[in-house]
N, C-alpha and C positions, 0 to 999 in steps of 0.2 A: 291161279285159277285158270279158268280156260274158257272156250265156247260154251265154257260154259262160263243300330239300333239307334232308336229313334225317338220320339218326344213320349212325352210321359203315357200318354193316353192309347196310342199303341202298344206299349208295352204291357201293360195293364190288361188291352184287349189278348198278347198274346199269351198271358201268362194264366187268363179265363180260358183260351183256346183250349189249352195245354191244359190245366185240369182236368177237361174231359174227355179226354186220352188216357188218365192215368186208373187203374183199378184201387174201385169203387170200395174195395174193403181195405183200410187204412192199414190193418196188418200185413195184408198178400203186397201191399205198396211197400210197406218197410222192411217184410223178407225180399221182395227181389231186389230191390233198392241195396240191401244189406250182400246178398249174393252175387250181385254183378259185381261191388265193390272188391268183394274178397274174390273171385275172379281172375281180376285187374289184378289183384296184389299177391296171384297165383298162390294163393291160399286156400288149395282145393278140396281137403277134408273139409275146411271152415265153410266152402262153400256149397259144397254137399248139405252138412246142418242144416243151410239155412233153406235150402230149396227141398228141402224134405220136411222140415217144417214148416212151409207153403201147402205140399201136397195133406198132411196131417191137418192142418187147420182149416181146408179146404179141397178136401178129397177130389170132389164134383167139378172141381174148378180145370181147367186144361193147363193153365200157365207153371205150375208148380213141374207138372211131369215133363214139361218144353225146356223151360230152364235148365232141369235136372239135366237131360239131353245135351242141352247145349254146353254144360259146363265139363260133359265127360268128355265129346267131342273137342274141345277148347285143350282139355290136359291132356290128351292124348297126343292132339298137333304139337303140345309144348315140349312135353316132356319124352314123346316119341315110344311111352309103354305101353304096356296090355292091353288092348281094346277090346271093352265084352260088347261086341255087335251086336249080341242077343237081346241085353239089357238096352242098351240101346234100342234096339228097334222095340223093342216092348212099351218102352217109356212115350215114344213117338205114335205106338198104338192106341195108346191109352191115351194121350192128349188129343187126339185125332177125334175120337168115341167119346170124349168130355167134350169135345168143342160140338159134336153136331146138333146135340139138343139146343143149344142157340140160331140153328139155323130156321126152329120152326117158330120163331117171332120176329114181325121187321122189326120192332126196334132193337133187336140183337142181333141180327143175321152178321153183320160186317161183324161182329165178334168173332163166329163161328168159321167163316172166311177165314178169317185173319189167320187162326190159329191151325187151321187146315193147312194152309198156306205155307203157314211156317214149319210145321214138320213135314210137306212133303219137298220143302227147300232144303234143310237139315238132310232128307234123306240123298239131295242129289249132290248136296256136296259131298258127302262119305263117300256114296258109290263110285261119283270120280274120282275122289281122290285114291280110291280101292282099284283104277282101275277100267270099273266096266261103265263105258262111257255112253252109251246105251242105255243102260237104265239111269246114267245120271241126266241125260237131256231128256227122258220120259219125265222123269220126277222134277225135272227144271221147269216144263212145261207145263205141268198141272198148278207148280205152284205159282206161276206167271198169273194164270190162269182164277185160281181159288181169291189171288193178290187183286185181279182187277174187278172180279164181283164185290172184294170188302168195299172197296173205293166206288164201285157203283151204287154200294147200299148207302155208304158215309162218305161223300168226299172229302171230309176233314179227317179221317183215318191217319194222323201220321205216322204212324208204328209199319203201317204197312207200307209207305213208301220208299221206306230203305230196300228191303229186298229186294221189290218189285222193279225201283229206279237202276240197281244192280242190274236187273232182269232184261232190262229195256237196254241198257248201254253195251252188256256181251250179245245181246241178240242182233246188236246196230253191225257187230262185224261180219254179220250173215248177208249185209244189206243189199251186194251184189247180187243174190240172187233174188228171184219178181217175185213182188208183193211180200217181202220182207222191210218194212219201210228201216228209216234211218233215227233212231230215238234217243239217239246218243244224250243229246244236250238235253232234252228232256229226263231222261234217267237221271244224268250227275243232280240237276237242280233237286229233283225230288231227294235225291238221297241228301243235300244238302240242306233240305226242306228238316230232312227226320234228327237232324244233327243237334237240335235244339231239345229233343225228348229224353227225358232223363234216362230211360230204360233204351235208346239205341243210339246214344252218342259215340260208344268206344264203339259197332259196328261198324258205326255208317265213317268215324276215324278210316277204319283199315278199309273199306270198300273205297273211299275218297283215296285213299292213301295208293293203292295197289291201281285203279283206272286212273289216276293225273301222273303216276310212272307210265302207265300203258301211255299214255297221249302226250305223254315229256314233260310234260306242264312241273317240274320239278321243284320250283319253290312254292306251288301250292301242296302239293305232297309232302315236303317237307314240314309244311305250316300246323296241318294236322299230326305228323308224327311229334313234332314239338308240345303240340297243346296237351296230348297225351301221356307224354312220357315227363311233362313239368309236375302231374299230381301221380303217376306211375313209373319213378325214373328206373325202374328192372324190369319192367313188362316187356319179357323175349320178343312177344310178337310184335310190338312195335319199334324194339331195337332192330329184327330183322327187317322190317319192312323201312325204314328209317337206311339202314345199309345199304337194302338195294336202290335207294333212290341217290343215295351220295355216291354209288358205283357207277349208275348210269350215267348220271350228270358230270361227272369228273371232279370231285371235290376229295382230294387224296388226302387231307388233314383230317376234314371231320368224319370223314369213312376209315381211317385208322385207328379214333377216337370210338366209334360209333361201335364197330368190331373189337376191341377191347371189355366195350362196356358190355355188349353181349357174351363174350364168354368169360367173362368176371361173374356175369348173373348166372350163367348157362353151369357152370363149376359150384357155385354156390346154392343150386338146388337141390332139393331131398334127393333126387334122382337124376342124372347127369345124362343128358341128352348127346350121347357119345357124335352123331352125326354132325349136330351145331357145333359140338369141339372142334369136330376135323373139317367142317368149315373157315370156321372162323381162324385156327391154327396154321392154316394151309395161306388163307390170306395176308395172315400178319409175316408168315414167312416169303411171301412173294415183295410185301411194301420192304422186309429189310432187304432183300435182294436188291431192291431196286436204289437200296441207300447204302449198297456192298457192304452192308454186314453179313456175313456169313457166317457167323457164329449165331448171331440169334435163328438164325431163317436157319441151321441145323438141328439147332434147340425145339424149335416147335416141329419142323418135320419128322424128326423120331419121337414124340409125342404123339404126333398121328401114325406114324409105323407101328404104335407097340398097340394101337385099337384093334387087332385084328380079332380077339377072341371076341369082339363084341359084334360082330359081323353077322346079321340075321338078328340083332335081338331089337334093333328100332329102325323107326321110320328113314328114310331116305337110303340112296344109293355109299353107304358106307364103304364098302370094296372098293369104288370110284374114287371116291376121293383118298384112299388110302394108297391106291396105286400111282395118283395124280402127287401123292407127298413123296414116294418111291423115286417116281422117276424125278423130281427136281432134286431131291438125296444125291442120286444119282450122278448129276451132269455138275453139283459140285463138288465130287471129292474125287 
């Protein structure tokens, strides 16, 4: 990303909190409940079902077309294929235009917020990541923005404090310039605040995950990629984010282990995210270099040499790392 427990009776209290956070129709509770799951367990057909039998059993409702959103968004970063940006954006239109009718009652406004909120966040993550960084701090900002009226309507809004605490902690690295204040440690806490809500636990994971690598903090990074991947042990995106934090930190065992275990998953899906190969492949041939095996480290380097026809067809710079496999071929033979 970029610029852009305790004695009984609390418990009790926070699990009454927690309640009324959760949507009110026990069905749209057990489809998204059901959809995040299969998600996580990149089971994306399955996950489509269920978030389309949200929108069917509650048309009117905004959460069913967000999710929807969110889960194509989600396979596309994994698996690195097709992206209908149209569908997408449609999906994010129509959540948008479901949530505003909540805006003309208080006691539903922070709803309507909320879900504003959330697809014009959705919108600026694409854009950046697409890219145009301009429309992605536009749409960063409104959802900032849409995020701190929920929380004005409800300050018990947890769902909303995940993005939002996101929102505060990349804007804390603007803070050199005036009247940008500094909200760093406010942010994390909220996002660690929403960690407890069923429907944004695996988020607010990888936002914790990716800001305590930004700030080195690497065994609490690591502590969430751990909790994660004990009920998710092939969720890519927390094997990669799990990697990069035993890279930074310098843990060459369990970052060998860690990289294996992502492209054991990364091989093993319907659809082979040739980029994470030539990641991960380029890597494992660097750790035997560095334990003078030459034979394995030639092994996976002409494994990434022979990806060239897939050049242009997924996400990430594939030519780079195919040239980066080239030239260490290269300097050992």
């Amino acid at each position: 990303m970029n610029i852009h427990s305790r004695i009984i009776l609390i418990i009790l209290t926070a699990v009454q909190f927690l309640a009324s956070q959760l949507l009110e129709d026990p069905r749209l509770h057990s489809l998204v409940l059901q959809g995040i799951d299969q998600t996580l367990r990149q089971d994306y057909p399955a996950a489509e079902r269920s978030f389309q039998s949200m929108i069917a059993h509650a048309p009117a409702h905004p959460s069913g077309y967000l999710y929807l959103a969110g889960m194509l968004q989600a396979k596309n970063t994994d698996l690195g294929d097709r992206f209908d940006e149209q569908r997408y954006d449609s999906l994010l239109n129509i959540a948008e235009m479901r949530a505003r009718p909540f805006l003309q009652q208080r006691s539903t406004a922070a709803i309507g917020h909320y879900y504003i909120g959330c697809a014009e966040a959705f919108r600026s993550y694409t854009r950046s990541e697409n890219g145009n960084i301009a429309s992605g701090v536009y749409y960063g900002l409104a959802a900032g923005g849409s995020l701190e009226r929920c929380l004005e309507a409800d300050p018990a809004f947890m769902e909303a404090k995940n993005i939002l605490g996101s929102f505060y902690f990349w804007r804390s690295k603007l803070a050199w310039i005036p009247f940008v204040p500094d909200r760093s440690a406010e942010g994390i806490g909220m996002i660690e605040e929403s960690f407890s809500h069923p429907y944004e636990k695996h988020l607010a994971s990888h936002n914790l995950m990716v800001i305590f690598t930004e700030e080195k903090r690497y065994a609490d990074a690591e502590r969430y990629g751990l909790i994660m991947l004990k009920e998710y042990p092939d969720n890519r995106l927390f094997l990669w984010n799990l990697m990069t934090v035993y890279e930074k930190w310098g843990r060459t065992k369990e970052l060998t282990e860690t990289v294996r275990r992502l492209l054991n998953s990364t091989m093993s899906a319907p659809v082979t995210n040739r980029y994470t190969e030539a990641v991960c492949r380029v890597k494992l041939a660097e750790y035997a270099l560095a334990n003078n095996d030459t034979e394995t480290a030639r092994k996976e380097l002409r494994q990434v040499t022979a990806l060239k026809r897939f050049i242009g067809t997924t996400k990430g710079n594939l030519r780079k790392k195919i040239s980066q496999a080239q030239d260490i071929l290269d300097s050992i033979e």
